[in-house]
PDB file with SEQRES, HELIX, SHEET and CRYST1 records, atoms N, CA, C and O in Angstrom:
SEQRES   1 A   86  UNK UNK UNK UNK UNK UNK UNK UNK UNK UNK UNK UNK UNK          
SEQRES   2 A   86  UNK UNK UNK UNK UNK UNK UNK UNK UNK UNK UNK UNK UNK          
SEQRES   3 A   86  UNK UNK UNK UNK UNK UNK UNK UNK UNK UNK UNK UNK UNK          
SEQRES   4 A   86  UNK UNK UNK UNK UNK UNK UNK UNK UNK UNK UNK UNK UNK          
SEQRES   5 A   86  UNK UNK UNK UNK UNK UNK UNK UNK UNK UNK UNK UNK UNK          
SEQRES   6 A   86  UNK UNK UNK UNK UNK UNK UNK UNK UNK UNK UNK UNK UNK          
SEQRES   7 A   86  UNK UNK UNK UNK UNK UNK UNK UNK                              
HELIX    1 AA1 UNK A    3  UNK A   28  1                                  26    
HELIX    2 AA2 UNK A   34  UNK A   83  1                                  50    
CRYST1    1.000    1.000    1.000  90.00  90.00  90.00 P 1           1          
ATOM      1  N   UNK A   1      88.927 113.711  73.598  1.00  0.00           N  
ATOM      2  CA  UNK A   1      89.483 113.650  74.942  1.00  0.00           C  
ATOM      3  C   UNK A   1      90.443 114.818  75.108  1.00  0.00           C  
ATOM      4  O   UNK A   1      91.278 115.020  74.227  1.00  0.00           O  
ATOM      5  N   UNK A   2      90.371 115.704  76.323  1.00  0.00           N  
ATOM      6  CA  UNK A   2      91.590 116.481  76.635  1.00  0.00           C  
ATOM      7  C   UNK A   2      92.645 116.440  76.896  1.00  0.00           C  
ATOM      8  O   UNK A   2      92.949 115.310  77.276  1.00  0.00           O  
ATOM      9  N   UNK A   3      93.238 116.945  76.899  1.00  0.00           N  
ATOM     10  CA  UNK A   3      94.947 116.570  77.174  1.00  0.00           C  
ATOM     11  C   UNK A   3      94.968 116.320  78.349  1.00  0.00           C  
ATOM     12  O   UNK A   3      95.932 115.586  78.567  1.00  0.00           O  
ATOM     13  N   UNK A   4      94.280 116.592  79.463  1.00  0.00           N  
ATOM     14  CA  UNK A   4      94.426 116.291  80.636  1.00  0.00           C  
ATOM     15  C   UNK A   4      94.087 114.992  80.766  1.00  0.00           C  
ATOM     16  O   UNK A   4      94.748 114.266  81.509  1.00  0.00           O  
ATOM     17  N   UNK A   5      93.379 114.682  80.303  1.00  0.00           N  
ATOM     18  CA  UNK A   5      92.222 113.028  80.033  1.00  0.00           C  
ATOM     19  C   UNK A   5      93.000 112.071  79.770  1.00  0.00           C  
ATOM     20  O   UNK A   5      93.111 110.951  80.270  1.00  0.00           O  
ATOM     21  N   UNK A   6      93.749 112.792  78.617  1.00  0.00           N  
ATOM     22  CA  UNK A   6      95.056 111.600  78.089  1.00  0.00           C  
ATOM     23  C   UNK A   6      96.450 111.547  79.428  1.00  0.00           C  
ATOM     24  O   UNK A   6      96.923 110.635  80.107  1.00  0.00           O  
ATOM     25  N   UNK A   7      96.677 112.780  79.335  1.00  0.00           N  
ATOM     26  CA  UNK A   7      97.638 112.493  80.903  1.00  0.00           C  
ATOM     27  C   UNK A   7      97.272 111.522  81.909  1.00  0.00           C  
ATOM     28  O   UNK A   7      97.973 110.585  82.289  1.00  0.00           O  
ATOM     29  N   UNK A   8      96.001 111.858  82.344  1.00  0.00           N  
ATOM     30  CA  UNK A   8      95.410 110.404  82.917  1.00  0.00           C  
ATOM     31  C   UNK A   8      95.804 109.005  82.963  1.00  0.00           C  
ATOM     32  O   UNK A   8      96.498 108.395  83.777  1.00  0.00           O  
ATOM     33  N   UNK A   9      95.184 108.620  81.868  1.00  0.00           N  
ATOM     34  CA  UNK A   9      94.847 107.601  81.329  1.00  0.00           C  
ATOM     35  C   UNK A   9      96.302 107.218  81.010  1.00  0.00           C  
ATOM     36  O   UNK A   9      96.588 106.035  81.198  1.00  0.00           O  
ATOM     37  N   UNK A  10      97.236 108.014  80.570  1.00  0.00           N  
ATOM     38  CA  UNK A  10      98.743 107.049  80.284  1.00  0.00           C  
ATOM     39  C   UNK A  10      99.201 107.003  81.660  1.00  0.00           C  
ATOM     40  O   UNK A  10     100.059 106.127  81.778  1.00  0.00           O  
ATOM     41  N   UNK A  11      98.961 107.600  82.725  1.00  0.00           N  
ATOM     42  CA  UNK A  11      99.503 107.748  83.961  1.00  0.00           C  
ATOM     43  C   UNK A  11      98.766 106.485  84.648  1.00  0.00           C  
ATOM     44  O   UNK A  11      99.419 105.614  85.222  1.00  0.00           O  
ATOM     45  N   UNK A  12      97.441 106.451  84.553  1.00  0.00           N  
ATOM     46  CA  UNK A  12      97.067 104.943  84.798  1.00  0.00           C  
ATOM     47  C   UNK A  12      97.339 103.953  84.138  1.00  0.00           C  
ATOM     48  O   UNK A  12      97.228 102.839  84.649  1.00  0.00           O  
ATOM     49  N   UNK A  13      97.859 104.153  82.548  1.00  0.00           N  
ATOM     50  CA  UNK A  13      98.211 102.656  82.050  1.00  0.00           C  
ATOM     51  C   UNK A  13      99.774 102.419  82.744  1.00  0.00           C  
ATOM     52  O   UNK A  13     100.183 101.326  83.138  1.00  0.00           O  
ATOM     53  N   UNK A  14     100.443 103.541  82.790  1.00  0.00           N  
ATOM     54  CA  UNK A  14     101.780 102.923  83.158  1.00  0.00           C  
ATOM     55  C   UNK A  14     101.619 102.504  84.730  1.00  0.00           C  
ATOM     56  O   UNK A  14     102.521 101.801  85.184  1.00  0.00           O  
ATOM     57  N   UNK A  15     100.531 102.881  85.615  1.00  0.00           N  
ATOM     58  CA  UNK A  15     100.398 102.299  86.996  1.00  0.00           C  
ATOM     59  C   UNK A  15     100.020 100.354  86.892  1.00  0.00           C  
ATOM     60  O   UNK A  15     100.637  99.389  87.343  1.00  0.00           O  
ATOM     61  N   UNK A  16      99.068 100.437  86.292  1.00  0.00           N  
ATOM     62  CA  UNK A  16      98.751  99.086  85.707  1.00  0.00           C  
ATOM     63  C   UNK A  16      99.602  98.226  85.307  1.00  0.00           C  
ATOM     64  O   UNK A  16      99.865  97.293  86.066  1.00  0.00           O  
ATOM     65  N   UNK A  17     100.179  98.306  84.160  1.00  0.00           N  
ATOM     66  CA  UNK A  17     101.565  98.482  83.935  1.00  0.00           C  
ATOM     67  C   UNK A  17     102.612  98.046  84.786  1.00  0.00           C  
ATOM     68  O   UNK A  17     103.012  96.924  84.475  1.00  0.00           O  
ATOM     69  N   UNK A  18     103.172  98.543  85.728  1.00  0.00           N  
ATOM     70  CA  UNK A  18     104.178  98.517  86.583  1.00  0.00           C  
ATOM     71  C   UNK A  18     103.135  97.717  87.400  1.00  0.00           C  
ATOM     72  O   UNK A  18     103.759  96.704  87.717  1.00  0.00           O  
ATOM     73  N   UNK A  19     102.044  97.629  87.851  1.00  0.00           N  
ATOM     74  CA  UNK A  19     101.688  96.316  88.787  1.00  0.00           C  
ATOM     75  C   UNK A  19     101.833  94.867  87.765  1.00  0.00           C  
ATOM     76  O   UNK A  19     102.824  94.187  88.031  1.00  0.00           O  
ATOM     77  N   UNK A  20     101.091  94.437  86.827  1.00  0.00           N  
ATOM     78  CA  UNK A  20     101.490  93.434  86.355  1.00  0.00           C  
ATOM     79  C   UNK A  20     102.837  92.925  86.103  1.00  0.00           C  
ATOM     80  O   UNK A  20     103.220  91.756  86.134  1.00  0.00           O  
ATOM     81  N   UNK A  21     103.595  94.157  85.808  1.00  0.00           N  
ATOM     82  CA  UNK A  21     105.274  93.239  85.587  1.00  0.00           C  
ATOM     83  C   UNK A  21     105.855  93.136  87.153  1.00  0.00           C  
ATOM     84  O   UNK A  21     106.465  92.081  87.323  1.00  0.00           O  
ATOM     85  N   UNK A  22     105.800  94.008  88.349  1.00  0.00           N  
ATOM     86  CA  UNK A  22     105.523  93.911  89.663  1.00  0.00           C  
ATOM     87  C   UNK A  22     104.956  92.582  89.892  1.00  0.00           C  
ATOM     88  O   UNK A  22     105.785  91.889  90.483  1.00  0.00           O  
ATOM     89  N   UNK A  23     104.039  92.057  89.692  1.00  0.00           N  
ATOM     90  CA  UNK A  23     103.218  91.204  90.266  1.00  0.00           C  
ATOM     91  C   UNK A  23     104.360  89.366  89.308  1.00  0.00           C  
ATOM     92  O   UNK A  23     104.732  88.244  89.651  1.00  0.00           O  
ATOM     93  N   UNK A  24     104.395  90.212  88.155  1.00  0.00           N  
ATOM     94  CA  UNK A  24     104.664  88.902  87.675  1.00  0.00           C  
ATOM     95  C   UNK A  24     106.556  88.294  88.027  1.00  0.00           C  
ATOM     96  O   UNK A  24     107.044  87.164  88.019  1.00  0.00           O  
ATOM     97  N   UNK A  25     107.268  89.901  88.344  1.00  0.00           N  
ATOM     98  CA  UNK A  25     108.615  89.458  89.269  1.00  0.00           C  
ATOM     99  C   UNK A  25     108.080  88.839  90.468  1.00  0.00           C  
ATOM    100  O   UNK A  25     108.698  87.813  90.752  1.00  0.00           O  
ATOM    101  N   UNK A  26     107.156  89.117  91.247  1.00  0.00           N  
ATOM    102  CA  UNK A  26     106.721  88.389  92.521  1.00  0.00           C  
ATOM    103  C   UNK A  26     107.244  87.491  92.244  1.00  0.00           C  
ATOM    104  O   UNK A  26     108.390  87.160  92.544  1.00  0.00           O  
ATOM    105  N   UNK A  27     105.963  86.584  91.200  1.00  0.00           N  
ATOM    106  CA  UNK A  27     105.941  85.010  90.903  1.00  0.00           C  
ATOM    107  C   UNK A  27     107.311  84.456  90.893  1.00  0.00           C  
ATOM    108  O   UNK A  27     107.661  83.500  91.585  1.00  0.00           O  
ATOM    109  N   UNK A  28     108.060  85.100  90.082  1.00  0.00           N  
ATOM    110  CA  UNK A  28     109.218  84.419  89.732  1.00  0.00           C  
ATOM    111  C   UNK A  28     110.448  84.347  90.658  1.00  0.00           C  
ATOM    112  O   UNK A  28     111.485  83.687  90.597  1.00  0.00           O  
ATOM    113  N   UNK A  29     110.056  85.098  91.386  1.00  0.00           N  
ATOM    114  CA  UNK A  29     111.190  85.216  92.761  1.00  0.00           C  
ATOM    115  C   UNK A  29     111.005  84.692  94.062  1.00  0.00           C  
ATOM    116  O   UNK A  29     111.810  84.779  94.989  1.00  0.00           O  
ATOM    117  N   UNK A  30     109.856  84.125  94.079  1.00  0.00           N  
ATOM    118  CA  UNK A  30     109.099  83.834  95.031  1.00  0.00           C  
ATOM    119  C   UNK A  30     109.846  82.616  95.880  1.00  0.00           C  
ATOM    120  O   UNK A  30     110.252  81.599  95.319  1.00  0.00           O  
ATOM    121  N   UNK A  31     109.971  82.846  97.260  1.00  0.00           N  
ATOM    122  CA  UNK A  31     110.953  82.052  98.000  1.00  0.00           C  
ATOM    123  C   UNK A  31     110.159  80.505  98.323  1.00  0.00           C  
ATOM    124  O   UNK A  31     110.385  79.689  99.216  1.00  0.00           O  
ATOM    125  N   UNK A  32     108.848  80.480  96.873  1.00  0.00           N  
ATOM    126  CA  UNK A  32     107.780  79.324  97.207  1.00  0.00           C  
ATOM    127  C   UNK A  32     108.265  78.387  96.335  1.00  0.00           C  
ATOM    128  O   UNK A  32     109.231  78.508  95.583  1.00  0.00           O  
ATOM    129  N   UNK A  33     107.449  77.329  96.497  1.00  0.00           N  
ATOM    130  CA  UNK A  33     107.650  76.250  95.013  1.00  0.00           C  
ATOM    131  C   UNK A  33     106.353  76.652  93.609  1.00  0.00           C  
ATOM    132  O   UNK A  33     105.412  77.446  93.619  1.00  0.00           O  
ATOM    133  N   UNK A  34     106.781  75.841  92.682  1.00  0.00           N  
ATOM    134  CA  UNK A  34     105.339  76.737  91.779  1.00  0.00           C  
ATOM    135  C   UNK A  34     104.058  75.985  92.184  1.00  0.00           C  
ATOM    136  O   UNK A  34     102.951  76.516  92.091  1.00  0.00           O  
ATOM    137  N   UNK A  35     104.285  74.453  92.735  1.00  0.00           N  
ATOM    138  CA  UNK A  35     103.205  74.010  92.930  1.00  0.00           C  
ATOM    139  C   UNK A  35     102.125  74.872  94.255  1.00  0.00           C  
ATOM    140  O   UNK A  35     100.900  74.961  94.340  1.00  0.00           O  
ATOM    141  N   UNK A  36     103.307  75.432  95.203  1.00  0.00           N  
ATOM    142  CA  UNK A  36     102.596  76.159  96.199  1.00  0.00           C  
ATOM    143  C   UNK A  36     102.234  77.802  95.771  1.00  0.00           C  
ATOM    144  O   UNK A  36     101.543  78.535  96.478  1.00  0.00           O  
ATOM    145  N   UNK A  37     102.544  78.004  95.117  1.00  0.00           N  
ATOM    146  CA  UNK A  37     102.226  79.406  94.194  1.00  0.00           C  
ATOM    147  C   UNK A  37     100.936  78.951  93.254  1.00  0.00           C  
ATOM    148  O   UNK A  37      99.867  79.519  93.478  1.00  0.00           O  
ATOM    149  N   UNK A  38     100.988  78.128  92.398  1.00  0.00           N  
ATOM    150  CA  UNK A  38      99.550  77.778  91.744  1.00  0.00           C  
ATOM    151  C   UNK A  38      98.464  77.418  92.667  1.00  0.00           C  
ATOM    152  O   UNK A  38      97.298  77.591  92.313  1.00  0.00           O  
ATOM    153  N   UNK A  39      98.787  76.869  93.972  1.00  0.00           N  
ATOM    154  CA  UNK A  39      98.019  76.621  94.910  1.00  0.00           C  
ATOM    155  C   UNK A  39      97.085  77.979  95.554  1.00  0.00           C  
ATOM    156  O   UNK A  39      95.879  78.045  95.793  1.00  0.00           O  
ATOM    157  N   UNK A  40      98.146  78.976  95.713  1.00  0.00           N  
ATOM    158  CA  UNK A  40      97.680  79.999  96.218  1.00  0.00           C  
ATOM    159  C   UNK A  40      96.994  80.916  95.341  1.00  0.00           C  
ATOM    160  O   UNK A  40      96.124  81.747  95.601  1.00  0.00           O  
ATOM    161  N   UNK A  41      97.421  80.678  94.506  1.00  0.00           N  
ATOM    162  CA  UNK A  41      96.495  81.371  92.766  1.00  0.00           C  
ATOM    163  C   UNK A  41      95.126  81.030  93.044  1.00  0.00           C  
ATOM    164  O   UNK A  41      94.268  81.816  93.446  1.00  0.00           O  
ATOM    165  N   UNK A  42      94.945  79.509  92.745  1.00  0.00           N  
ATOM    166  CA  UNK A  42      93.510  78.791  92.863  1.00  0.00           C  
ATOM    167  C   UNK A  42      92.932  79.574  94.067  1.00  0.00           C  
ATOM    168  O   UNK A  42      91.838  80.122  93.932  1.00  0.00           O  
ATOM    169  N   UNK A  43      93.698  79.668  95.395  1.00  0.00           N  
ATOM    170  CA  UNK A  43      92.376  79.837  96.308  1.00  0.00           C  
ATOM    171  C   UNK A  43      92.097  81.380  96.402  1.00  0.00           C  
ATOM    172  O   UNK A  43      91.135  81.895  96.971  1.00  0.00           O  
ATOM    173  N   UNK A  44      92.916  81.896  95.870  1.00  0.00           N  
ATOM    174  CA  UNK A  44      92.742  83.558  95.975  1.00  0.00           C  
ATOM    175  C   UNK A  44      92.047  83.660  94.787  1.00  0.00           C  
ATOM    176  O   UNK A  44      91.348  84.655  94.977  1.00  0.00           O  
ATOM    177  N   UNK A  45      91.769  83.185  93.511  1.00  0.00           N  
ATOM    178  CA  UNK A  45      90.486  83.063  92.542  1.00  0.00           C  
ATOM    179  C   UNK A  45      89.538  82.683  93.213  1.00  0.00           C  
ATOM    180  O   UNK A  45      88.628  83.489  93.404  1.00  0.00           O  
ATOM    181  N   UNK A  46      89.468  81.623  93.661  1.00  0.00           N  
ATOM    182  CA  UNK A  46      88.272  81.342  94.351  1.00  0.00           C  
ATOM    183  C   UNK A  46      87.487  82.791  95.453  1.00  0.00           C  
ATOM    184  O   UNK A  46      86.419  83.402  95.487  1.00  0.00           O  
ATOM    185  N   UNK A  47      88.646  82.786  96.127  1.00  0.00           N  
ATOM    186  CA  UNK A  47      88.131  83.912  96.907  1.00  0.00           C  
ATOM    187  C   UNK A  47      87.097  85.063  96.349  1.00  0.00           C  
ATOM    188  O   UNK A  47      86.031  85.324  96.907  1.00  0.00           O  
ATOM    189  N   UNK A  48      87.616  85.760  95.067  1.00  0.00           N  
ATOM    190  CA  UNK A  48      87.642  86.447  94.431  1.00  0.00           C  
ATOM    191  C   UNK A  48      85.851  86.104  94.130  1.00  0.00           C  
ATOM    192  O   UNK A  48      84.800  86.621  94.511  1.00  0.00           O  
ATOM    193  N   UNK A  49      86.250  84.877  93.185  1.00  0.00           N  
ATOM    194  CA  UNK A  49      85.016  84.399  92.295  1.00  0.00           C  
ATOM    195  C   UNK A  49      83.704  84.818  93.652  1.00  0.00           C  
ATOM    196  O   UNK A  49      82.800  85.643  93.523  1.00  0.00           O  
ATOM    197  N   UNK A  50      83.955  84.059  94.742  1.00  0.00           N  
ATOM    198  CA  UNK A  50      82.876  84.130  95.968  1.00  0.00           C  
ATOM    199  C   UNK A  50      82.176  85.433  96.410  1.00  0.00           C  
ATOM    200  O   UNK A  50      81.058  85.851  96.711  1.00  0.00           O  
ATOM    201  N   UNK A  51      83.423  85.831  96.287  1.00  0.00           N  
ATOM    202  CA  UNK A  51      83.335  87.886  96.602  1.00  0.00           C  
ATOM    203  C   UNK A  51      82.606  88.659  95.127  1.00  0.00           C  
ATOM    204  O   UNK A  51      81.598  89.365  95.155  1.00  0.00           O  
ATOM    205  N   UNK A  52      83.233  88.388  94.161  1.00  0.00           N  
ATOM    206  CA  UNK A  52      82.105  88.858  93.551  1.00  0.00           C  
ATOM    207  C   UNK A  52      80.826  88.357  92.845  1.00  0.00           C  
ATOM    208  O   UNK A  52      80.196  89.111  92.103  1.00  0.00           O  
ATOM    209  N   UNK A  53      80.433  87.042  93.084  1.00  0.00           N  
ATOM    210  CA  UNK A  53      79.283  86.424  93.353  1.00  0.00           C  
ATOM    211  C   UNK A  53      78.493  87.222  93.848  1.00  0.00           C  
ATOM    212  O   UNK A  53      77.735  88.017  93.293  1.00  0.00           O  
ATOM    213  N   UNK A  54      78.694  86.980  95.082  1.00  0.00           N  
ATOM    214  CA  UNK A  54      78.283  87.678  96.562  1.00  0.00           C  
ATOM    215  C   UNK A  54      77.552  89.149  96.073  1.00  0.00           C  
ATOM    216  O   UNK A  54      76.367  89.482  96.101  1.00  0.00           O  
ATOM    217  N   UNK A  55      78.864  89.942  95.577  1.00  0.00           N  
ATOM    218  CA  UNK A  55      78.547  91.209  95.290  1.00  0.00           C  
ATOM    219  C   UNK A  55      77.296  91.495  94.450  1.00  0.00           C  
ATOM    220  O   UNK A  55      76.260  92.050  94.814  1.00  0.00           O  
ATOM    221  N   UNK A  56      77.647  90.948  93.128  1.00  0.00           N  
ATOM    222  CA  UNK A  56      76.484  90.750  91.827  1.00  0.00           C  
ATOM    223  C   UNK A  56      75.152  90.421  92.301  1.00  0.00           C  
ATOM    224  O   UNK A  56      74.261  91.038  91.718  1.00  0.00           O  
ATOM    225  N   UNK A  57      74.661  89.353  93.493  1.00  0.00           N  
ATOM    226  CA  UNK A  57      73.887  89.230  94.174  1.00  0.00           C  
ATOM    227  C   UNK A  57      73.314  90.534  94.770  1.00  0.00           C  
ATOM    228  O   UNK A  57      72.098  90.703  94.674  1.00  0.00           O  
ATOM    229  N   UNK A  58      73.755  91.081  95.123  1.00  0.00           N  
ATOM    230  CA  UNK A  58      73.882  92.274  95.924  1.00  0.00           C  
ATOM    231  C   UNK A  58      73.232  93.204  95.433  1.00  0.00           C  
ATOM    232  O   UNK A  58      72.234  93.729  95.928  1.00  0.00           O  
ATOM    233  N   UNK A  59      73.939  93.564  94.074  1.00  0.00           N  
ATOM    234  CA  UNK A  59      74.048  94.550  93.247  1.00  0.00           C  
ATOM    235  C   UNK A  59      72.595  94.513  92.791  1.00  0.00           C  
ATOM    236  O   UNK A  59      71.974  95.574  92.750  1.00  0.00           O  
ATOM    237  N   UNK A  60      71.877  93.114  92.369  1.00  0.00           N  
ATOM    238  CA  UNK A  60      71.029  92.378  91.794  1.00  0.00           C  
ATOM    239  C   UNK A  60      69.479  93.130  92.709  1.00  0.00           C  
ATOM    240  O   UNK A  60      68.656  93.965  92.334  1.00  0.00           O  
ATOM    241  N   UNK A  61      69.587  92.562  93.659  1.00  0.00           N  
ATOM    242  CA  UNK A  61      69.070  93.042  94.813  1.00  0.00           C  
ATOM    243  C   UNK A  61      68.846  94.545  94.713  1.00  0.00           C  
ATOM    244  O   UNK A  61      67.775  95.151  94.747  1.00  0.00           O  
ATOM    245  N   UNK A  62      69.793  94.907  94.612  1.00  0.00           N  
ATOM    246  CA  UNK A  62      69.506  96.747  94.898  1.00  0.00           C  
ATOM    247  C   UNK A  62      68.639  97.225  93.669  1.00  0.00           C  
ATOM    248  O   UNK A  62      67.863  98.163  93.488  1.00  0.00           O  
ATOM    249  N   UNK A  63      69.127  96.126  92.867  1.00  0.00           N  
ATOM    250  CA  UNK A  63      67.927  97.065  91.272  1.00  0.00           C  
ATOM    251  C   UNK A  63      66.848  96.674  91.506  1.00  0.00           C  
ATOM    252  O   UNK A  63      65.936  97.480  91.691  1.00  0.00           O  
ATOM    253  N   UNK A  64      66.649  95.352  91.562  1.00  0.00           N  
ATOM    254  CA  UNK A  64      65.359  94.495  91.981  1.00  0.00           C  
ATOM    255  C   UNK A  64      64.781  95.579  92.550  1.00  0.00           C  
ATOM    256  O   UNK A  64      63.862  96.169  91.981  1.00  0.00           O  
ATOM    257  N   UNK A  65      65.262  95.962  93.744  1.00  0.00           N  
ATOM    258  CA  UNK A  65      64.398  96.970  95.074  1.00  0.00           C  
ATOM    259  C   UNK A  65      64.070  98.587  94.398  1.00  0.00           C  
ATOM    260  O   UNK A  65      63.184  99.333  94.816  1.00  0.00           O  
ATOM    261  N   UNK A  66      64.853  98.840  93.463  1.00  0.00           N  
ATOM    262  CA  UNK A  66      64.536 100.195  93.045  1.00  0.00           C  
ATOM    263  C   UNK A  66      63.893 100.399  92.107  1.00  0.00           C  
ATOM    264  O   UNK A  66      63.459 101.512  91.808  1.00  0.00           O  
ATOM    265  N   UNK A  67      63.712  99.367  91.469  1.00  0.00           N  
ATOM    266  CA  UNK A  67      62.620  99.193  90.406  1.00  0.00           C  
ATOM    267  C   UNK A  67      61.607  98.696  91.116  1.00  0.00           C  
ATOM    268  O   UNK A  67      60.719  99.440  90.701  1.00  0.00           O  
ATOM    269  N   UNK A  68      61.053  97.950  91.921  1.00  0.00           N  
ATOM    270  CA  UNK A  68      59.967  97.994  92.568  1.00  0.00           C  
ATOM    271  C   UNK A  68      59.944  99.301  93.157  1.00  0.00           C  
ATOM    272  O   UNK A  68      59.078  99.810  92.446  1.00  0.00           O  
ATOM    273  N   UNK A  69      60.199  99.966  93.751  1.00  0.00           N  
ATOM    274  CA  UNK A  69      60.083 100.817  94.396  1.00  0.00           C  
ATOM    275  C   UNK A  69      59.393 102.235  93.429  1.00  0.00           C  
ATOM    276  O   UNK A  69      58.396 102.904  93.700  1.00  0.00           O  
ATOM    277  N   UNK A  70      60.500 102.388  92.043  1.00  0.00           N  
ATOM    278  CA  UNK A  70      60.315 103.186  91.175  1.00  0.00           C  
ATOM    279  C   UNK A  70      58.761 103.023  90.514  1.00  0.00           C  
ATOM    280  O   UNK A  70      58.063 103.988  90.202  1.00  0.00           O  
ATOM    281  N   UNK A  71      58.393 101.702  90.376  1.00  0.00           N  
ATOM    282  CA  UNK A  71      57.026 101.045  90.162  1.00  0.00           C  
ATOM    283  C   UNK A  71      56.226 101.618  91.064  1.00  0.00           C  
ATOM    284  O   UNK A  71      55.365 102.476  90.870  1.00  0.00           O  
ATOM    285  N   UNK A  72      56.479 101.216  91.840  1.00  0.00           N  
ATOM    286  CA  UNK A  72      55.184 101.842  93.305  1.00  0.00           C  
ATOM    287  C   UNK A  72      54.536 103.197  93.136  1.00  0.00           C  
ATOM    288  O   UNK A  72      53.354 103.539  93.134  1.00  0.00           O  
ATOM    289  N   UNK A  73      56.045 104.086  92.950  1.00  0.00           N  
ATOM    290  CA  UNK A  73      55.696 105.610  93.368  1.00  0.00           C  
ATOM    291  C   UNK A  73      54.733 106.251  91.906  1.00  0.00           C  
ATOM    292  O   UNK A  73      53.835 107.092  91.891  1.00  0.00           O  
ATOM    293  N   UNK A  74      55.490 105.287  90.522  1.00  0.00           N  
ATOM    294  CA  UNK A  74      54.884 105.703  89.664  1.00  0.00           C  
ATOM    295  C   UNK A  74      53.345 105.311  89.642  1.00  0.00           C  
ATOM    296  O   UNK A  74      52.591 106.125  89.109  1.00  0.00           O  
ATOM    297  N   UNK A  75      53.012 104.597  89.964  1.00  0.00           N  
ATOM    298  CA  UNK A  75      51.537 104.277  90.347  1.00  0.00           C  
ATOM    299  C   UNK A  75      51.244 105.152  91.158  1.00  0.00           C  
ATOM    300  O   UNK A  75      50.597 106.015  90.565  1.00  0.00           O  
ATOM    301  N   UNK A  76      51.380 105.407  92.253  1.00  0.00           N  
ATOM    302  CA  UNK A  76      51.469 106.253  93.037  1.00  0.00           C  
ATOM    303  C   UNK A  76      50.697 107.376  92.647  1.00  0.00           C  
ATOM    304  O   UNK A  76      49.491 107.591  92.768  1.00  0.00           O  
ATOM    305  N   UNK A  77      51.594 108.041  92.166  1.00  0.00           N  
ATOM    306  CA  UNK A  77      51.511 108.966  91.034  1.00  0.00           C  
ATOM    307  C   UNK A  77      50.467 109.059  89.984  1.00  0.00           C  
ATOM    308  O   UNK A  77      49.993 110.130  89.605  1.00  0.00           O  
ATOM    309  N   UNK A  78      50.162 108.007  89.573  1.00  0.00           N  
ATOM    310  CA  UNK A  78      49.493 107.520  88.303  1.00  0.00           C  
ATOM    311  C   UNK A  78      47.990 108.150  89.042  1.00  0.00           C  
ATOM    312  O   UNK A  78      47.439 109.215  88.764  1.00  0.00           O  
ATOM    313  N   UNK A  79      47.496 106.978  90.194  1.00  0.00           N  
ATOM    314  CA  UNK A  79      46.554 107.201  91.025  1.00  0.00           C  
ATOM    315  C   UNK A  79      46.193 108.952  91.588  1.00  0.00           C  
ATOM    316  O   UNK A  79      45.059 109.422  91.489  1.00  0.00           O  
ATOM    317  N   UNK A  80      47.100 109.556  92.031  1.00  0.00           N  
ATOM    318  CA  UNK A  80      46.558 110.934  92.498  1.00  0.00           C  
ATOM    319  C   UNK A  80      46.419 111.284  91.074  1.00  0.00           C  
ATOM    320  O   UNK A  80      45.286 111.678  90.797  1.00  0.00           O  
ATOM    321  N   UNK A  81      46.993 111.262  90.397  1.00  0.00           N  
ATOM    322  CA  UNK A  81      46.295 111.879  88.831  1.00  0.00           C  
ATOM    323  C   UNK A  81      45.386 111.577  88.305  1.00  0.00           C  
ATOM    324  O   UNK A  81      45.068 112.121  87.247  1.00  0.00           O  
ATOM    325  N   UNK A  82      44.622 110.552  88.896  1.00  0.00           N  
ATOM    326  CA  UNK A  82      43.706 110.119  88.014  1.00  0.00           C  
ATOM    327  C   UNK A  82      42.676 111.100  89.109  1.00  0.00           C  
ATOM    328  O   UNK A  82      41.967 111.982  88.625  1.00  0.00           O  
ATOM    329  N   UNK A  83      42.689 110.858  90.454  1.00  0.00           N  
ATOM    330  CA  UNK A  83      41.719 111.390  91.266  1.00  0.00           C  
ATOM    331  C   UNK A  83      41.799 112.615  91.219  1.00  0.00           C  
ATOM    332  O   UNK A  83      40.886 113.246  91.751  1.00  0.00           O  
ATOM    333  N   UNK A  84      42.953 113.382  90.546  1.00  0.00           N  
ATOM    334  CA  UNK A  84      42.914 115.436  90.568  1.00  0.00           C  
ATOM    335  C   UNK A  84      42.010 115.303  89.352  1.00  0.00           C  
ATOM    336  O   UNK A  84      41.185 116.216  89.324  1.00  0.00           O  
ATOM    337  N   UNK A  85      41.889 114.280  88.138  1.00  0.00           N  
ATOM    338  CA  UNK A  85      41.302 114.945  87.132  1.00  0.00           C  
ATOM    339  C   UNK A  85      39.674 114.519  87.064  1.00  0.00           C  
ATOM    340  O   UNK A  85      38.930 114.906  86.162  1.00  0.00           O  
ATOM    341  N   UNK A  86      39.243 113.632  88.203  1.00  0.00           N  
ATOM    342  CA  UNK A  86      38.203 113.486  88.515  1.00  0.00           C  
ATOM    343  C   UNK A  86      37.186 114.168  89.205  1.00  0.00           C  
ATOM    344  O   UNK A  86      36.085 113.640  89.361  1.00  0.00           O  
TER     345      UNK A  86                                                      
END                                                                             
């Protein structure tokens, strides 16, 4: 890795970094109760879980389609070659 690579990468761990201890003063300061803070945990996982469900589906889909597709042309293909060498 280059030195630049590593500059990076510590510049993103300390961003990361400063969001989790960020995120985790939130929690603790939070003008909520914990039961309404674990509450809001659960449904923003949930959210999450749905969204990238959703996505993976998605994602799923797009290979599905490009591998058929990649299939096709190679036949495709396959076929005019067989008829140039005929």
């Amino acid at each position: 890795m280059t030195q630049e690579g590593r500059q990076v990468a510590k510049a993103a761990a300390l961003i990361a970094g400063g969001a989790v201890i960020g995120a985790g003063l939130g929690l603790l300061f939070a003008p909520q109760s914990g039961a309404e803070t674990r509450r809001q945990i659960r449904h923003y996982a949930k959210k999450a879980q749905v969204q990238a469900t959703r996505l993976s589906r998605e994602v799923k889909t797009g290979v599905t389609r490009a591998i058929e597709t990649s299939k096709s042309l190679v036949a495709k293909q396959e076929d005019r070659a067989a008829v140039h060498a005929a």
